[in-house]
C-alpha positions in Angstrom: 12.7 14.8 7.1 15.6 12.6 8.3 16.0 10.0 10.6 19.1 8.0 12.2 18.0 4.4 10.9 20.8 3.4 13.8 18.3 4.8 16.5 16.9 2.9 19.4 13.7 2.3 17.8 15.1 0.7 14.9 17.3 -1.8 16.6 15.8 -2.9 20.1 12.2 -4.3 20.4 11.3 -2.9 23.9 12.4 0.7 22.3 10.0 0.2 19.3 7.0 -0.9 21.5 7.2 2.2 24.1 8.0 4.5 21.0 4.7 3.3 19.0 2.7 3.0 22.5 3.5 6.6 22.3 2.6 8.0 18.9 -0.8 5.4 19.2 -1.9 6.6 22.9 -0.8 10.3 23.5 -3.3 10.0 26.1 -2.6 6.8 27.8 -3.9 3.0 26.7 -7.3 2.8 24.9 -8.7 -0.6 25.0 -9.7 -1.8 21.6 -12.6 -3.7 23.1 -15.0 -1.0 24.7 -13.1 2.2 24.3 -11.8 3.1 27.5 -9.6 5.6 27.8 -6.0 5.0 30.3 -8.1 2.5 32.7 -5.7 -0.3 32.0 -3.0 -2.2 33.9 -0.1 -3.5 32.4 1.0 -7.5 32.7 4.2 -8.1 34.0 5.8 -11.7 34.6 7.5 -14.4 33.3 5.4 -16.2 31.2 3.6 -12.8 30.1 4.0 -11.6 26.3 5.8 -7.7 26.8 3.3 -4.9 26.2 -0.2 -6.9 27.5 -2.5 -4.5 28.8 -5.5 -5.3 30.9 -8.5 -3.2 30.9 -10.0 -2.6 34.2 -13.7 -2.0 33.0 -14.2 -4.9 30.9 -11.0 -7.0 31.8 -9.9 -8.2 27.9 -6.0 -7.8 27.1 -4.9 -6.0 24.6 -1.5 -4.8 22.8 -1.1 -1.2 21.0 -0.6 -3.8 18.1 -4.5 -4.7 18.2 -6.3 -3.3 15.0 -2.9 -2.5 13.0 -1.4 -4.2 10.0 2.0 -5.5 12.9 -1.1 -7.4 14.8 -0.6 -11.1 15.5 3.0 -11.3 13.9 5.9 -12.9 15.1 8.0 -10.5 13.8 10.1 -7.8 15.9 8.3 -4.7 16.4 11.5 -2.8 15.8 11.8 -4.5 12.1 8.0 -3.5 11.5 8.9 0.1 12.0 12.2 0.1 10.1 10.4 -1.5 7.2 7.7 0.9 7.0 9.9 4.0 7.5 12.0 2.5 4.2 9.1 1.7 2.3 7.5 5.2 2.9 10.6 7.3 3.0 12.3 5.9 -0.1 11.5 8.1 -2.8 11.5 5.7 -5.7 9.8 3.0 -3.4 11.5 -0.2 -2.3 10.8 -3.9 -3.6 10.8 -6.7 -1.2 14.0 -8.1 -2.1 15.4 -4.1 -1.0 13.5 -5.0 2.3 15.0 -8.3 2.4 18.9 -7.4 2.1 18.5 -4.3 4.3 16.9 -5.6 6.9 18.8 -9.4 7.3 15.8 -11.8 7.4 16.7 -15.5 6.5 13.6 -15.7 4.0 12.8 -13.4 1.4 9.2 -14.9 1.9 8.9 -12.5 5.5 10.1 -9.5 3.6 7.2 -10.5 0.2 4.6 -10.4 2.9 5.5 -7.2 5.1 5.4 -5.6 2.2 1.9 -6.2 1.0 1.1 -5.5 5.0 2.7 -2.1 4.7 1.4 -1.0 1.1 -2.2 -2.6 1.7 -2.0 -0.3 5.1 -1.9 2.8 3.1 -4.8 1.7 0.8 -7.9 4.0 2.0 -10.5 2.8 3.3 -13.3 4.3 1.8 -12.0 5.6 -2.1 -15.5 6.5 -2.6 -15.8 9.0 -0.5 -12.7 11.2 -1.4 -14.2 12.8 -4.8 -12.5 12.6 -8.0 -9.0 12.0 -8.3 -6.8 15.3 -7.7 -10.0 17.1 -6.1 -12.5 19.5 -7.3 -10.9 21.8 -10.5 -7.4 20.1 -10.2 -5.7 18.6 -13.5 -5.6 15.0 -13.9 -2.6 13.7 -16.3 -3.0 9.9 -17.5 -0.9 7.6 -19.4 -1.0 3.8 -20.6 1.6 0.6 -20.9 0.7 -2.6 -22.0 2.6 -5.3 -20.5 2.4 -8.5 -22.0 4.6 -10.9 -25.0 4.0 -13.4 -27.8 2.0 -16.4 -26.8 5.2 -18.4 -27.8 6.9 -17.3 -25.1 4.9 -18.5 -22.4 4.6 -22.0 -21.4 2.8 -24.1 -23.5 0.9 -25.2 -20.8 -0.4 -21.7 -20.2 -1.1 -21.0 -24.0 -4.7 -20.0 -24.5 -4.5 -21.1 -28.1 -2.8 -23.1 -30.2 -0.8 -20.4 -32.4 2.1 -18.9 -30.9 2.7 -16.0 -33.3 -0.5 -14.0 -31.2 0.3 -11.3 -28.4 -1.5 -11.5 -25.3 -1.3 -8.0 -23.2 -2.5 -6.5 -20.0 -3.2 -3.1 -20.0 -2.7 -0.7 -17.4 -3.8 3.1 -16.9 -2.3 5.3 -14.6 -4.0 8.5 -13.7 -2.1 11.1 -11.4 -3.1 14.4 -9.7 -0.9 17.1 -10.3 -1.5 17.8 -6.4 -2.9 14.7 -5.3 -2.5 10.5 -5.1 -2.6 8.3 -8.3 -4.9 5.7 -9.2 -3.6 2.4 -11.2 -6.5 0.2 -12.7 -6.1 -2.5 -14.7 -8.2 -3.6 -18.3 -8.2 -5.4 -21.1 -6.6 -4.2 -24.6 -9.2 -2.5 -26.4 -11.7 -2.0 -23.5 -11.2 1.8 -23.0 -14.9 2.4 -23.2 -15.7 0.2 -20.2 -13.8 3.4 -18.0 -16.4 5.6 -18.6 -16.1 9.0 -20.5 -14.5 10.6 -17.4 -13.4 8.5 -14.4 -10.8 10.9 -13.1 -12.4 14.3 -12.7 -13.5 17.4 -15.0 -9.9 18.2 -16.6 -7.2 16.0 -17.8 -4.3 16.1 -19.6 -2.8 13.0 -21.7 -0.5 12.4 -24.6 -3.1 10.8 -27.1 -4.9 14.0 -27.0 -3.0 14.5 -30.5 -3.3 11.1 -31.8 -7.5 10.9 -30.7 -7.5 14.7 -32.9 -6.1 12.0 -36.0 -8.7 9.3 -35.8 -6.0 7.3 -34.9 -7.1 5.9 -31.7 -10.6 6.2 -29.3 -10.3 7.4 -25.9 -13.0 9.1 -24.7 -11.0 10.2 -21.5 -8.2 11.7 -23.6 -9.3 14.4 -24.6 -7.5 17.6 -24.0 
């Protein structure tokens, strides 16, 4: 898919609204508060907000805004959309100083917090309910970094003891579908137990699988 980052919607507010108004209410305006379906009237005038709809039925405004991660901010619709298409089109992702420098805000702050909006937007809702990781029968393939230093490094201050030869890590799994999303928890060093003896789903497929065979190391979710 390619789009023309120099198109109306990108660049010009009004475009942005009427182009989202679209994709959100194929079917004209639904009010947010009761559910009415293209029974609302839209506020025009000079000390009006653009895009302030008015249902009929229960008269409470509302915006196409309402309910989405672009509610209640004072940034332009237009760089809401461009921000998200970058952040979901780039294919290696896009950190927030990216977002920053392509997109010409005067604080890197308003770029740090649009994207946490846009990546906590595509967190689901309800994990629970989507079954194991990769679906029913599909292959799981999970791997491990430890990020962390010498406790010498950090500021003394922030030492949790008073050696500084020690390494303190974080440890961090991720766990990928071969044809589905990826999961990244966090844990202690040492704690591999505390996942359980399969958190991602009947088969998976891991590089310790040799070194568990050894006695090297215990993983009970490595296994091949």
């Amino acid at each position: 898919m390619t789009c023309d980052l120099t198109d109306k919607i990108f660049t010009d507010e009004d475009a942005a609204r009427a182009h989202f108004e679209k994709l959100r209410w194929p079917d004209g305006p639904v009010c947010p508060h009761c559910g009415t379906v293209n029974e609302a009237t839209e506020l025009k005038g000079n000390s009006t907000r653009a895009g302030l709809y008015k249902c009929r039925p229960c008269q409470k405004p509302f915006t196409a805004t309402m309910g989405t991660l672009y509610e209640r901010s004072h940034i332009p619709l237009n760089k809401w959309l461009l921000a998200t298409h970058l952040m979901t089109a780039s294919k290696k992702g896009m950190s927030a100083h990216q977002l920053w420098r392509m997109l010409g805000f005067g604080s890197y702050r308003t770029a740090w917090f649009m994207a946490h909006r846009i990546r906590e937007g595509m967190r689901e809702l309800f994990p629970e309910e989507s079954g194991p990781l990769g679906g029913e029968g599909k292959t799981v393939e999970m791997d491990e970094t430890f990020v962390g230093g010498l406790e010498k490094n950090k500021h003394r201050s922030k030492r949790k003891h008073k050696g500084t030869g020690r390494r303190w890590q974080t440890g961090s799994l991720l766990a990928c579908g071969t044809q589905g999303p990826c999961s990244l928890p966090s844990y202690s060093k040492g704690h591999f137990k505390n996942l359980g003896p399969n958190p991602c789903g009947p088969a998976r497929r891991s590089d310790h699988g040799l070194h568990r065979r050894r006695g090297n190391i215990e993983k009970p979710w490595a296994s091949l």
